[in-house]
Chimera marker file (.cmm) of the C-alpha trace (Angstrom):
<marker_set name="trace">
<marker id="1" x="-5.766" y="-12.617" z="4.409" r="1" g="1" b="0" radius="0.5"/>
<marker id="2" x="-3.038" y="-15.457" z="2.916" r="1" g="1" b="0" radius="0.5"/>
<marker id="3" x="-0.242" y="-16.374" z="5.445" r="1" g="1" b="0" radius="0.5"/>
<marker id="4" x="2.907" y="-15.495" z="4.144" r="1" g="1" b="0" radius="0.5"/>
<marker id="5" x="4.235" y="-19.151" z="5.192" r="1" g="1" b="0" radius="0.5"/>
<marker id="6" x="1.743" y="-21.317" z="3.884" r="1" g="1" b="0" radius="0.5"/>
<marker id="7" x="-0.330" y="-19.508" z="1.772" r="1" g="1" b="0" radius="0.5"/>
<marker id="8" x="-3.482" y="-20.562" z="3.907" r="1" g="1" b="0" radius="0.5"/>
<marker id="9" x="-6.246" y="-18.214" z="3.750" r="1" g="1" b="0" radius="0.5"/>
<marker id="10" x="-8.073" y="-18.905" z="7.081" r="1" g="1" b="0" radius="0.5"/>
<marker id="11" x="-6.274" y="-16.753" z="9.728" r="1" g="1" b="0" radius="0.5"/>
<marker id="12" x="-8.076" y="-15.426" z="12.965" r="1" g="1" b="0" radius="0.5"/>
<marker id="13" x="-7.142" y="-11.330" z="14.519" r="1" g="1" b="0" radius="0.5"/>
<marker id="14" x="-5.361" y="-11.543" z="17.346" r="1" g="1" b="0" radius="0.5"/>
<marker id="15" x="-5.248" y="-7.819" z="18.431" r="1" g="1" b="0" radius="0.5"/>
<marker id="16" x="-6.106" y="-4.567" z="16.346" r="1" g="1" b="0" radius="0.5"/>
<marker id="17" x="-4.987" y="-1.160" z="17.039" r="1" g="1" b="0" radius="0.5"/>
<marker id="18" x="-5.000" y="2.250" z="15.070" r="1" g="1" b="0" radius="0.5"/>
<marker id="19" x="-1.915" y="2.591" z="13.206" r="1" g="1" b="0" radius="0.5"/>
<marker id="20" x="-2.398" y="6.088" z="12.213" r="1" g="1" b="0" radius="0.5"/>
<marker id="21" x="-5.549" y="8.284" z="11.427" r="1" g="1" b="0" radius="0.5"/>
<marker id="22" x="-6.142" y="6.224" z="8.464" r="1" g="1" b="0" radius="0.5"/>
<marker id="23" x="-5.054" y="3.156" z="9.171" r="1" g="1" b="0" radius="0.5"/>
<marker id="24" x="-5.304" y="-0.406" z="11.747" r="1" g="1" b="0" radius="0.5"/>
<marker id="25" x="-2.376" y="-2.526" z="12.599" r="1" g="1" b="0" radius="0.5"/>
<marker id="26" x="-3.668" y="-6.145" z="12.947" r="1" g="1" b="0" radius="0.5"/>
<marker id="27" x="-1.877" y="-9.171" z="14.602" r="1" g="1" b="0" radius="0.5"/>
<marker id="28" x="-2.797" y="-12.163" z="12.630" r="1" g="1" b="0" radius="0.5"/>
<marker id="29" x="-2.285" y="-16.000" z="13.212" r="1" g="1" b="0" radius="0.5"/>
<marker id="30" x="-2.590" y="-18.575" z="10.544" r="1" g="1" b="0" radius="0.5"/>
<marker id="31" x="-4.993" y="-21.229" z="11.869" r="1" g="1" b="0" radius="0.5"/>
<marker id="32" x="-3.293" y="-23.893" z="9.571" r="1" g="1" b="0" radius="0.5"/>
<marker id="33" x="0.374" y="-23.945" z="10.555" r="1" g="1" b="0" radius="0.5"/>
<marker id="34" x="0.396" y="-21.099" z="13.750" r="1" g="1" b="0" radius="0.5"/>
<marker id="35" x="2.724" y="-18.695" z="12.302" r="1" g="1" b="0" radius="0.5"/>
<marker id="36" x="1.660" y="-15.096" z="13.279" r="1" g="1" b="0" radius="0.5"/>
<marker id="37" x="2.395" y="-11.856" z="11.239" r="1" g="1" b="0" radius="0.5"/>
<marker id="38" x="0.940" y="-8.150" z="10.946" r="1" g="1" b="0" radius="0.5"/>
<marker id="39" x="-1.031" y="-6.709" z="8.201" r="1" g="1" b="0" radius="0.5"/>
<marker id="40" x="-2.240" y="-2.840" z="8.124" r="1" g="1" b="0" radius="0.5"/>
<marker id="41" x="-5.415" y="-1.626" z="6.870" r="1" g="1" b="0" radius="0.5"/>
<marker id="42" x="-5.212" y="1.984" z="5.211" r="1" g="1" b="0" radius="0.5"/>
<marker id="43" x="-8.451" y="3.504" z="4.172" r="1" g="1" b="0" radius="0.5"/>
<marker id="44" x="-7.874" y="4.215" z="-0.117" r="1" g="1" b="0" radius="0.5"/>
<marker id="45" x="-8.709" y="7.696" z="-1.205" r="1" g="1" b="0" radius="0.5"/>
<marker id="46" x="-9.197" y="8.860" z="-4.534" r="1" g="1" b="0" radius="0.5"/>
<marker id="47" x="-6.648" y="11.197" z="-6.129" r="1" g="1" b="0" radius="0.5"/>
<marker id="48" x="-7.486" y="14.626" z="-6.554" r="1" g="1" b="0" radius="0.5"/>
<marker id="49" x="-6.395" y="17.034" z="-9.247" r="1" g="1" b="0" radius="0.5"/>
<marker id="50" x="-6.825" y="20.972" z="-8.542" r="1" g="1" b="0" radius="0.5"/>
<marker id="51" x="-8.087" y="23.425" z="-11.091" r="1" g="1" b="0" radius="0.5"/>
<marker id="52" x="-5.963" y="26.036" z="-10.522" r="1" g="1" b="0" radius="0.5"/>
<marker id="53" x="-7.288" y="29.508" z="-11.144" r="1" g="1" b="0" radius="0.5"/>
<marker id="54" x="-5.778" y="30.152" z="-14.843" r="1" g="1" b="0" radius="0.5"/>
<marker id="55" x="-6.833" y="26.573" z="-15.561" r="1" g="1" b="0" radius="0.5"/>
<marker id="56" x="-3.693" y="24.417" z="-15.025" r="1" g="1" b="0" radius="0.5"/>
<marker id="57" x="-4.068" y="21.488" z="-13.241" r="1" g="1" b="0" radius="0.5"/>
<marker id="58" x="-1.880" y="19.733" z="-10.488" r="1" g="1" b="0" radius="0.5"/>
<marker id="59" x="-2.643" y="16.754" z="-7.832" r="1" g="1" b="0" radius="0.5"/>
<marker id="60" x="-4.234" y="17.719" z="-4.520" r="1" g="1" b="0" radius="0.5"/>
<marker id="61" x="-1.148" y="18.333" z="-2.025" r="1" g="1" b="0" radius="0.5"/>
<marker id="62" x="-1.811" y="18.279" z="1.482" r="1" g="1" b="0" radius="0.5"/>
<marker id="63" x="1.919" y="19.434" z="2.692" r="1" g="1" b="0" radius="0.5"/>
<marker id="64" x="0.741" y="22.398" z="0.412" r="1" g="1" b="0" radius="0.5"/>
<marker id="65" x="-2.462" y="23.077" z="2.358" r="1" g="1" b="0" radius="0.5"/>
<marker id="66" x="-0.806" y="22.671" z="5.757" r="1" g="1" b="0" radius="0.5"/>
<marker id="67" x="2.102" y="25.259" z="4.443" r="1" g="1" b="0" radius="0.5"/>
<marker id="68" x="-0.482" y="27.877" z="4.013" r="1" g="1" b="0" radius="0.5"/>
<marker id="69" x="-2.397" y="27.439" z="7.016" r="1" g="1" b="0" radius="0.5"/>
<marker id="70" x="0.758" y="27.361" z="8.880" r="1" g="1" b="0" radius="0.5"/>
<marker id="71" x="2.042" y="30.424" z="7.634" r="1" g="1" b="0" radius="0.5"/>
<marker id="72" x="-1.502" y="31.856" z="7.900" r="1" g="1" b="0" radius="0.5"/>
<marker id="73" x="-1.199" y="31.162" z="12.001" r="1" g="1" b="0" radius="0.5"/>
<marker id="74" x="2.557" y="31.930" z="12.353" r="1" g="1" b="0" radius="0.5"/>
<marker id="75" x="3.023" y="33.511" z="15.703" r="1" g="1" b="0" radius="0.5"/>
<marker id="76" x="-1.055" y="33.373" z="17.000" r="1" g="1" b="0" radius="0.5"/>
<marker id="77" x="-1.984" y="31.717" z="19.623" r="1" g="1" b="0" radius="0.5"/>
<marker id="78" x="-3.517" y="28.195" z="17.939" r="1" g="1" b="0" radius="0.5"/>
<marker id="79" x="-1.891" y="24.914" z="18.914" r="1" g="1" b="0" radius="0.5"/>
<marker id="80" x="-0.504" y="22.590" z="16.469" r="1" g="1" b="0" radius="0.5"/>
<marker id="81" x="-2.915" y="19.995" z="16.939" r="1" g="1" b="0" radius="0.5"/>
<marker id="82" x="-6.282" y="22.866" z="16.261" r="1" g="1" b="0" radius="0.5"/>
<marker id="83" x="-4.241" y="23.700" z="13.043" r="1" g="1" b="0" radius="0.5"/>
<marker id="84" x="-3.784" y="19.621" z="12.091" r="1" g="1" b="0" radius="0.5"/>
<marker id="85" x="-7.548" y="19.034" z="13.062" r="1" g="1" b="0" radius="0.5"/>
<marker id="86" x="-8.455" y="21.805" z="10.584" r="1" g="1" b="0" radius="0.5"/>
<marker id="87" x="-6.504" y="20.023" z="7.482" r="1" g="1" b="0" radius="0.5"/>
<marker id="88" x="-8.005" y="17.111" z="8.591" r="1" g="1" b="0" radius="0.5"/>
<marker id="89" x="-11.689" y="18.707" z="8.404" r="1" g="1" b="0" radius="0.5"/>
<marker id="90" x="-10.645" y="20.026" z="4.971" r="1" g="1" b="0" radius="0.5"/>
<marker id="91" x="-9.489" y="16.713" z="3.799" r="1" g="1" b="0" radius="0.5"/>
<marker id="92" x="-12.422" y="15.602" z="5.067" r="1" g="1" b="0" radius="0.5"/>
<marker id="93" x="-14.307" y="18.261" z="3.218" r="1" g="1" b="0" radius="0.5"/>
<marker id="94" x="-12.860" y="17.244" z="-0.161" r="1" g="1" b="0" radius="0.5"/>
<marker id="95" x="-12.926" y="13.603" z="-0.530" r="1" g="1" b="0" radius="0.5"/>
<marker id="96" x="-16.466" y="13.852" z="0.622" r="1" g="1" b="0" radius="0.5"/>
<marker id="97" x="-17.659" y="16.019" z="-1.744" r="1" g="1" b="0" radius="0.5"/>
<marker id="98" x="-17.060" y="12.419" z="-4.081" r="1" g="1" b="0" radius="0.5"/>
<marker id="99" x="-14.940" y="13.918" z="-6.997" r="1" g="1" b="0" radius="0.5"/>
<marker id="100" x="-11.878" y="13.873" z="-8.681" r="1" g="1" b="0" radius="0.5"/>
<marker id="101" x="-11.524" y="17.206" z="-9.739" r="1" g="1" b="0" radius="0.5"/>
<marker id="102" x="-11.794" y="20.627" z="-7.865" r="1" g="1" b="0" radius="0.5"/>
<marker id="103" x="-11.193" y="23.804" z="-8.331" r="1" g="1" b="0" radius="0.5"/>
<marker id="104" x="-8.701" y="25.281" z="-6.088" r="1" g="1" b="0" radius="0.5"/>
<marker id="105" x="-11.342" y="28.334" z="-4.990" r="1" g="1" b="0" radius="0.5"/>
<marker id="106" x="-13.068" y="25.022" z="-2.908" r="1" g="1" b="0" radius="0.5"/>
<marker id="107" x="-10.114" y="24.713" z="-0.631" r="1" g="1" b="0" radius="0.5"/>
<marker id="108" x="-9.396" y="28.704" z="-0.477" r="1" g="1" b="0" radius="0.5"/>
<marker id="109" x="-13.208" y="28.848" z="0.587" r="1" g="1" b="0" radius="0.5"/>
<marker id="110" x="-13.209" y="26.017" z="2.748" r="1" g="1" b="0" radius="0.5"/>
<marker id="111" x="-9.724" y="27.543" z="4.765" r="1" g="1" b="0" radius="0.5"/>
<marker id="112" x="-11.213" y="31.032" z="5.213" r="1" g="1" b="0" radius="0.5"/>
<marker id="113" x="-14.434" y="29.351" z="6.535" r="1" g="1" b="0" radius="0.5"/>
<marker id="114" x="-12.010" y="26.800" z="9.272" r="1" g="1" b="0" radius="0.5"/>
<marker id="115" x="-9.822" y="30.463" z="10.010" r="1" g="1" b="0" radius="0.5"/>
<marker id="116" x="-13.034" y="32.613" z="10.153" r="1" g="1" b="0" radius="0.5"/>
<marker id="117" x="-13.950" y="30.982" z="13.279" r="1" g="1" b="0" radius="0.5"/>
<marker id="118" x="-10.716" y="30.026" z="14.361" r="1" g="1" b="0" radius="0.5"/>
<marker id="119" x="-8.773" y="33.478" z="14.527" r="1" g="1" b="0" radius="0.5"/>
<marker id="120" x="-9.480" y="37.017" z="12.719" r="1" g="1" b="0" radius="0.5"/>
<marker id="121" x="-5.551" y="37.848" z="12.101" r="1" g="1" b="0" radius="0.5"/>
<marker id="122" x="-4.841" y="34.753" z="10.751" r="1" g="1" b="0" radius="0.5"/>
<marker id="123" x="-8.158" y="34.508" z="8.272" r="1" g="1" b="0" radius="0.5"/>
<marker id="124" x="-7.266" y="38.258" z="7.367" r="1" g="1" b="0" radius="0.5"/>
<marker id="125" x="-3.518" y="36.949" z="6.471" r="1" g="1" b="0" radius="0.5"/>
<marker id="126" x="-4.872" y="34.010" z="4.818" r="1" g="1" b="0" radius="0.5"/>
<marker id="127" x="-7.309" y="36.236" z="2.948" r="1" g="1" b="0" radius="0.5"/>
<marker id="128" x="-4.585" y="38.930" z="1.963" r="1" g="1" b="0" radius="0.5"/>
<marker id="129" x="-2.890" y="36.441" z="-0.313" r="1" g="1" b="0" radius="0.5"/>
<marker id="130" x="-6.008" y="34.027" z="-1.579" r="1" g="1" b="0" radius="0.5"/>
<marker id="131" x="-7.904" y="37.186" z="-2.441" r="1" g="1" b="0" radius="0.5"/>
<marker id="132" x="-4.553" y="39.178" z="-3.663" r="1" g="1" b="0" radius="0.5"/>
<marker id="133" x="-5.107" y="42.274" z="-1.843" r="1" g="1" b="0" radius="0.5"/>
<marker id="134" x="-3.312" y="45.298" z="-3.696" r="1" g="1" b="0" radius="0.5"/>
<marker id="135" x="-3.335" y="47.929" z="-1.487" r="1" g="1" b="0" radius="0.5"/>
<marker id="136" x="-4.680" y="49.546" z="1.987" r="1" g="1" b="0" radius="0.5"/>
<marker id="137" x="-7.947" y="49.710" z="0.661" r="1" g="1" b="0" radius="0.5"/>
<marker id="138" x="-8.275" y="45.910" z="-0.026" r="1" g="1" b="0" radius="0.5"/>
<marker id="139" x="-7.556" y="45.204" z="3.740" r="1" g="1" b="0" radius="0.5"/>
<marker id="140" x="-9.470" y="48.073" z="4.881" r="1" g="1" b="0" radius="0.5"/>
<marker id="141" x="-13.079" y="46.959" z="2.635" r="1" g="1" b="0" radius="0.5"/>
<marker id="142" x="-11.546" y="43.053" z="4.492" r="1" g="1" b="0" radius="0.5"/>
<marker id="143" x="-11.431" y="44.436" z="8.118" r="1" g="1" b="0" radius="0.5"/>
<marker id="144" x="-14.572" y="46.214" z="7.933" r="1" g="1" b="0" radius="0.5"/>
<marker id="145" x="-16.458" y="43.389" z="6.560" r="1" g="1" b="0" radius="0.5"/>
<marker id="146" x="-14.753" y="41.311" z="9.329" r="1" g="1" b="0" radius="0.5"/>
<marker id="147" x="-16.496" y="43.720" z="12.204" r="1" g="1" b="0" radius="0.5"/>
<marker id="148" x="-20.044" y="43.586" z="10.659" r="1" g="1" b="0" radius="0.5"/>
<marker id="149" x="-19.931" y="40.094" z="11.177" r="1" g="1" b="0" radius="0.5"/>
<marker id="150" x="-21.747" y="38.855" z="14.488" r="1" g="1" b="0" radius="0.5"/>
<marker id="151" x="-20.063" y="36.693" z="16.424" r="1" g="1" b="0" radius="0.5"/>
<marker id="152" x="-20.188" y="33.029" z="15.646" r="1" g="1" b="0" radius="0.5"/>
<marker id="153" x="-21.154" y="33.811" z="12.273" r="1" g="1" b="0" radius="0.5"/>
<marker id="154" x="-19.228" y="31.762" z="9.420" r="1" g="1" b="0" radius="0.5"/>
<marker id="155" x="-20.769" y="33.221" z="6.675" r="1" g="1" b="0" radius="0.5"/>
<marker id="156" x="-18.570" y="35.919" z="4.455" r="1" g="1" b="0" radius="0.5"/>
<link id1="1" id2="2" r="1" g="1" b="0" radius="0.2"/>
<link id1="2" id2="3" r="1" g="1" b="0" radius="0.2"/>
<link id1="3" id2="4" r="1" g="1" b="0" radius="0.2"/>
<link id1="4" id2="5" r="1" g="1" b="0" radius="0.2"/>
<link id1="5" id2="6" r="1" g="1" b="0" radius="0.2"/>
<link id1="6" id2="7" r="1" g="1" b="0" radius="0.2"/>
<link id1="7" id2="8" r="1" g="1" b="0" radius="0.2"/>
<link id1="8" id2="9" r="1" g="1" b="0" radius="0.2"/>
<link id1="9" id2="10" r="1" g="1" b="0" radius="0.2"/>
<link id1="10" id2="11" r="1" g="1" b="0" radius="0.2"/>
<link id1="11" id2="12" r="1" g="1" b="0" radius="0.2"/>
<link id1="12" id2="13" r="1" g="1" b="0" radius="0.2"/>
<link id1="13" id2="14" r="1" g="1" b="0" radius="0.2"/>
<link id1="14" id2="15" r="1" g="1" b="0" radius="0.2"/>
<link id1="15" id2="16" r="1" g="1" b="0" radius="0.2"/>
<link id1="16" id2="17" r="1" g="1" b="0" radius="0.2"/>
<link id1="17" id2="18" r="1" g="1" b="0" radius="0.2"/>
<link id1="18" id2="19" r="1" g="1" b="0" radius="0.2"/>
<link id1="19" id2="20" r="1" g="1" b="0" radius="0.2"/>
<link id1="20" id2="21" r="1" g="1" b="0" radius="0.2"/>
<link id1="21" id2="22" r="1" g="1" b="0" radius="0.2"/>
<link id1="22" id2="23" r="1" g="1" b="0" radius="0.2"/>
<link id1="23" id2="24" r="1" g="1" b="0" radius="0.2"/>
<link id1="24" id2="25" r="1" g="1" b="0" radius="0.2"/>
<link id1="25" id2="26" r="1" g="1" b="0" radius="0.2"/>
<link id1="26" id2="27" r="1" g="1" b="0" radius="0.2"/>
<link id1="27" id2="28" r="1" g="1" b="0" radius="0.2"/>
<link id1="28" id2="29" r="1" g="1" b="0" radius="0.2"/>
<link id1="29" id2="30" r="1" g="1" b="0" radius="0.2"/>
<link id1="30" id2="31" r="1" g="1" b="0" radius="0.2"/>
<link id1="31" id2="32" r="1" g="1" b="0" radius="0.2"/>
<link id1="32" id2="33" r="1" g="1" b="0" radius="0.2"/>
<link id1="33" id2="34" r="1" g="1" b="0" radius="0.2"/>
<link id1="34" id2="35" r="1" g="1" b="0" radius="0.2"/>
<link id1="35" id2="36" r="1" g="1" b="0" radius="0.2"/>
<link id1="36" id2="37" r="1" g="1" b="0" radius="0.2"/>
<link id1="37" id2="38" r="1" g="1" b="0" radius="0.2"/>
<link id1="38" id2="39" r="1" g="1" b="0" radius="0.2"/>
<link id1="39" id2="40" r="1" g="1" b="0" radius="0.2"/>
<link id1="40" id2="41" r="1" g="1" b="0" radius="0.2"/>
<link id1="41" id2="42" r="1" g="1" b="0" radius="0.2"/>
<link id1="42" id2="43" r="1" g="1" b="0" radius="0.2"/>
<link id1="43" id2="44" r="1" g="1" b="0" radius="0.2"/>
<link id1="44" id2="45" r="1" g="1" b="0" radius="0.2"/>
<link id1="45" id2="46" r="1" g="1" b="0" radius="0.2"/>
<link id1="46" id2="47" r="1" g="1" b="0" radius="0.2"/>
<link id1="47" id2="48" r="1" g="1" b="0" radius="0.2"/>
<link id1="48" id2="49" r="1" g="1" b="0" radius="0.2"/>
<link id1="49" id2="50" r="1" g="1" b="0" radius="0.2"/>
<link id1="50" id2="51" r="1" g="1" b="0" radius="0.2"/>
<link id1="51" id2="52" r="1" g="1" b="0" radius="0.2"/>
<link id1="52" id2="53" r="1" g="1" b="0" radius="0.2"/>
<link id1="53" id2="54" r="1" g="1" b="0" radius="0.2"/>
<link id1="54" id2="55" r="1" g="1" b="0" radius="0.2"/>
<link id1="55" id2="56" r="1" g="1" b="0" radius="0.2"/>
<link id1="56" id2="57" r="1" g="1" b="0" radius="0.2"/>
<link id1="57" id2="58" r="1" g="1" b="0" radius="0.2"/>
<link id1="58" id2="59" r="1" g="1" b="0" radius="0.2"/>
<link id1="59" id2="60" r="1" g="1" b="0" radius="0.2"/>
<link id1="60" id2="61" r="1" g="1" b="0" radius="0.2"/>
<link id1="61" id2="62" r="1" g="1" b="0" radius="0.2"/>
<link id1="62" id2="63" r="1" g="1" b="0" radius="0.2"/>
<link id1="63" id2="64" r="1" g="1" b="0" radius="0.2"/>
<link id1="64" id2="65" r="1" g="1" b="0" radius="0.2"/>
<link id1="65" id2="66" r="1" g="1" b="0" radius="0.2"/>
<link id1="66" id2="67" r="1" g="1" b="0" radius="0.2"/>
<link id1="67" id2="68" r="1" g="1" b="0" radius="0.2"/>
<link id1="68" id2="69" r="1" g="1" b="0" radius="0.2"/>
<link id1="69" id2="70" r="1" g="1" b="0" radius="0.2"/>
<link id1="70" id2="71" r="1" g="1" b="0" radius="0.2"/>
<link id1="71" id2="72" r="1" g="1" b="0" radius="0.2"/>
<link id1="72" id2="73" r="1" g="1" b="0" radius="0.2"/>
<link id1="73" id2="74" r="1" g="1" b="0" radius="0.2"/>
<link id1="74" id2="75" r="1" g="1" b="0" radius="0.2"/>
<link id1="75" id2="76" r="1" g="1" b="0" radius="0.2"/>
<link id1="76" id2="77" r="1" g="1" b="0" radius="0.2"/>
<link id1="77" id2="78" r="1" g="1" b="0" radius="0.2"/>
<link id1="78" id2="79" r="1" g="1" b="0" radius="0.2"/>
<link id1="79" id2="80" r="1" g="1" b="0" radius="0.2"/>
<link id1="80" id2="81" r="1" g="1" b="0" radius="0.2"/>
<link id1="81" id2="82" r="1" g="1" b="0" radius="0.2"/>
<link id1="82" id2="83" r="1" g="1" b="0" radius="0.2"/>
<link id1="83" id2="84" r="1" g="1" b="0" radius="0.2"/>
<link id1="84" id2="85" r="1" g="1" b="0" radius="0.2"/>
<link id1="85" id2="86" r="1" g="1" b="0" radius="0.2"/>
<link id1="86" id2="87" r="1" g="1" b="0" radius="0.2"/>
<link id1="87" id2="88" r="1" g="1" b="0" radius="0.2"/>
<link id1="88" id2="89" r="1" g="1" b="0" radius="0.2"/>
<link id1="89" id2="90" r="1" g="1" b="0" radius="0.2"/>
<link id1="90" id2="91" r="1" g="1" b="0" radius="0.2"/>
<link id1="91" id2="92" r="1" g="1" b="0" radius="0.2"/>
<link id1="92" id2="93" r="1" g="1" b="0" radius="0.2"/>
<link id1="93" id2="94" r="1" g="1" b="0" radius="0.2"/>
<link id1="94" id2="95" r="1" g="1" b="0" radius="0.2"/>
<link id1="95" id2="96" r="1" g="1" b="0" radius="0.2"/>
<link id1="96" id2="97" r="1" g="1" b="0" radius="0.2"/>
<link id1="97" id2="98" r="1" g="1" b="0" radius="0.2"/>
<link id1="98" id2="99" r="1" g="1" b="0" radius="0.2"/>
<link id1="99" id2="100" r="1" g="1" b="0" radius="0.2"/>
<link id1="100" id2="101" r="1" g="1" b="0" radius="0.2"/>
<link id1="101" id2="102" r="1" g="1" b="0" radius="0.2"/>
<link id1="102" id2="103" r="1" g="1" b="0" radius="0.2"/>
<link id1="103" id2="104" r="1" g="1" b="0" radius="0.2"/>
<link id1="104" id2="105" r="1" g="1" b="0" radius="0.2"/>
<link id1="105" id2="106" r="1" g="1" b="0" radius="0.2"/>
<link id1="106" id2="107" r="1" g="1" b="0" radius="0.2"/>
<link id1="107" id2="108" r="1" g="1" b="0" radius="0.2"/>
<link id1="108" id2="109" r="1" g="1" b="0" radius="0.2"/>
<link id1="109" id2="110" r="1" g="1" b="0" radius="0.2"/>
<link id1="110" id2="111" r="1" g="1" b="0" radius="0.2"/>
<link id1="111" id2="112" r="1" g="1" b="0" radius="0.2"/>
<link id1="112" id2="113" r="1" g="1" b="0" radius="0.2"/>
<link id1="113" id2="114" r="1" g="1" b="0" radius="0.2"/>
<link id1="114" id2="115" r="1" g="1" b="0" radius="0.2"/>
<link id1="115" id2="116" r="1" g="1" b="0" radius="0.2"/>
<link id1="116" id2="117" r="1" g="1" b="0" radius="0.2"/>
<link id1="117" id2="118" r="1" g="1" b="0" radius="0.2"/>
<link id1="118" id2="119" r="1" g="1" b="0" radius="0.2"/>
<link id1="119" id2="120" r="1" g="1" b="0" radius="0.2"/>
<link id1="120" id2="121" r="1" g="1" b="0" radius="0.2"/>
<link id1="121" id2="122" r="1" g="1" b="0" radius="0.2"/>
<link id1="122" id2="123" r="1" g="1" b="0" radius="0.2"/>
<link id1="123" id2="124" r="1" g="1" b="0" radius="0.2"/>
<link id1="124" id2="125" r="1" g="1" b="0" radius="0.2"/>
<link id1="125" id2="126" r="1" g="1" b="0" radius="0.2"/>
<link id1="126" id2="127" r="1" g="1" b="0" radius="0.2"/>
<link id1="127" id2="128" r="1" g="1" b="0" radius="0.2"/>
<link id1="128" id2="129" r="1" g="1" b="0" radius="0.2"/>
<link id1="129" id2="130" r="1" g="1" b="0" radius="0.2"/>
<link id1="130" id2="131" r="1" g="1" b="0" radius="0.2"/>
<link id1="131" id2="132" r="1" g="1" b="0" radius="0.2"/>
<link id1="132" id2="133" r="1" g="1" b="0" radius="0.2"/>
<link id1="133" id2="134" r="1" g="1" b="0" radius="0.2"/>
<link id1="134" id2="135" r="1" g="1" b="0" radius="0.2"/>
<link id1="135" id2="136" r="1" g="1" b="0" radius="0.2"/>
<link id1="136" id2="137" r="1" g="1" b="0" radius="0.2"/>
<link id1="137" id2="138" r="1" g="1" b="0" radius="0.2"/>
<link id1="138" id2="139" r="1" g="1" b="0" radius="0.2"/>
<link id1="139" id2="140" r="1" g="1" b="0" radius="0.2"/>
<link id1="140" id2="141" r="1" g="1" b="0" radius="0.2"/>
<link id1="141" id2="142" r="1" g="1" b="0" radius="0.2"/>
<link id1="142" id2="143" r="1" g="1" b="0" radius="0.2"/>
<link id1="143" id2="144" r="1" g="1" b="0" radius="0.2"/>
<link id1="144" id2="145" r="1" g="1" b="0" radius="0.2"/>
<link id1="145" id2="146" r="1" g="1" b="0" radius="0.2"/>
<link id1="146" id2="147" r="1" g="1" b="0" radius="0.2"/>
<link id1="147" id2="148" r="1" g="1" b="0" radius="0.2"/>
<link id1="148" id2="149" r="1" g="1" b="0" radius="0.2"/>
<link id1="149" id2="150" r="1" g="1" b="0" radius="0.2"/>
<link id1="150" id2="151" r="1" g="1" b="0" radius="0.2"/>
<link id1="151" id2="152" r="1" g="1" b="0" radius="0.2"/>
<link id1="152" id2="153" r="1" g="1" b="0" radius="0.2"/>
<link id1="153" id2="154" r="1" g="1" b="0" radius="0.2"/>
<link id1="154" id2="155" r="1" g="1" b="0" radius="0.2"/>
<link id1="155" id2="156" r="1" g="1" b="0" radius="0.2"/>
</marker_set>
């Protein structure tokens, strides 16, 4: 890391702290003149593009995915911070999976899985718009599917 004042390149840490899930504040001093100043660390991710369903395209949006899962859990009983470790997972999820390009049926599987577990009327209200339920019937074939399924079970 160059000093800002001298341009010197040989600096020791003087204190490190987490600056935000994906980044570290560092206090720095220059060994050559003794000027201290603060650089941040930020993990890079790649930039993702979504395949939408009728084949458009747009960049991965994460206030997007929170807005859903938000609405999804309006009114339950799930904290905010169960709800922001979920995106997180997700996030997680797709930048491990190591490409630039998903389709958006990835995250819509991957939020049902994280609600699944999580809690039934918010997975079922989550599922009533990702899987464009038309009718009665459409919940109904949901809810029953939804009581066949053993407890703990995360598989749809």
């Amino acid at each position: 890391m160059r000093c800002p004042n001298c341009g010197s390149s040989d600096s020791k840490v003087l204190e490190s702290r987490e600056h935000d899930p994906s980044g570290i504040r560092r206090r720095r001093e220059c060994n050559k003149c003794g000027r201290r100043f603060t650089t941040y660390e930020r993990i890079e991710t790649p930039h993702l593009m979504i395949i939408k369903k009728n084949g458009d395209r747009e960049s991965y949006d994460r206030d997007k995915l929170a807005k859903g899962l938000y609405k999804a859990c309006e009114k339950r009983p799930i904290p905010v911070e169960k709800i922001e470790a979920i995106i997180s997972r997700i996030e997680q999820a797709l930048y491990g999976k190591g490409e630039r390009e998903l389709k958006s049926t990835v995250i819509g599987g991957l939020v049902m899985k994280e609600l699944l577990v999580t809690d039934e009327v918010a997975y079922v209200r989550f599922a009533s718009v990702y899987r464009s339920f038309t009718g009665i019937a459409s919940f109904e074939r949901e809810l029953n599917q939804l009581k066949k399924r053993k407890p703990g079970d995360t598989k749809k």
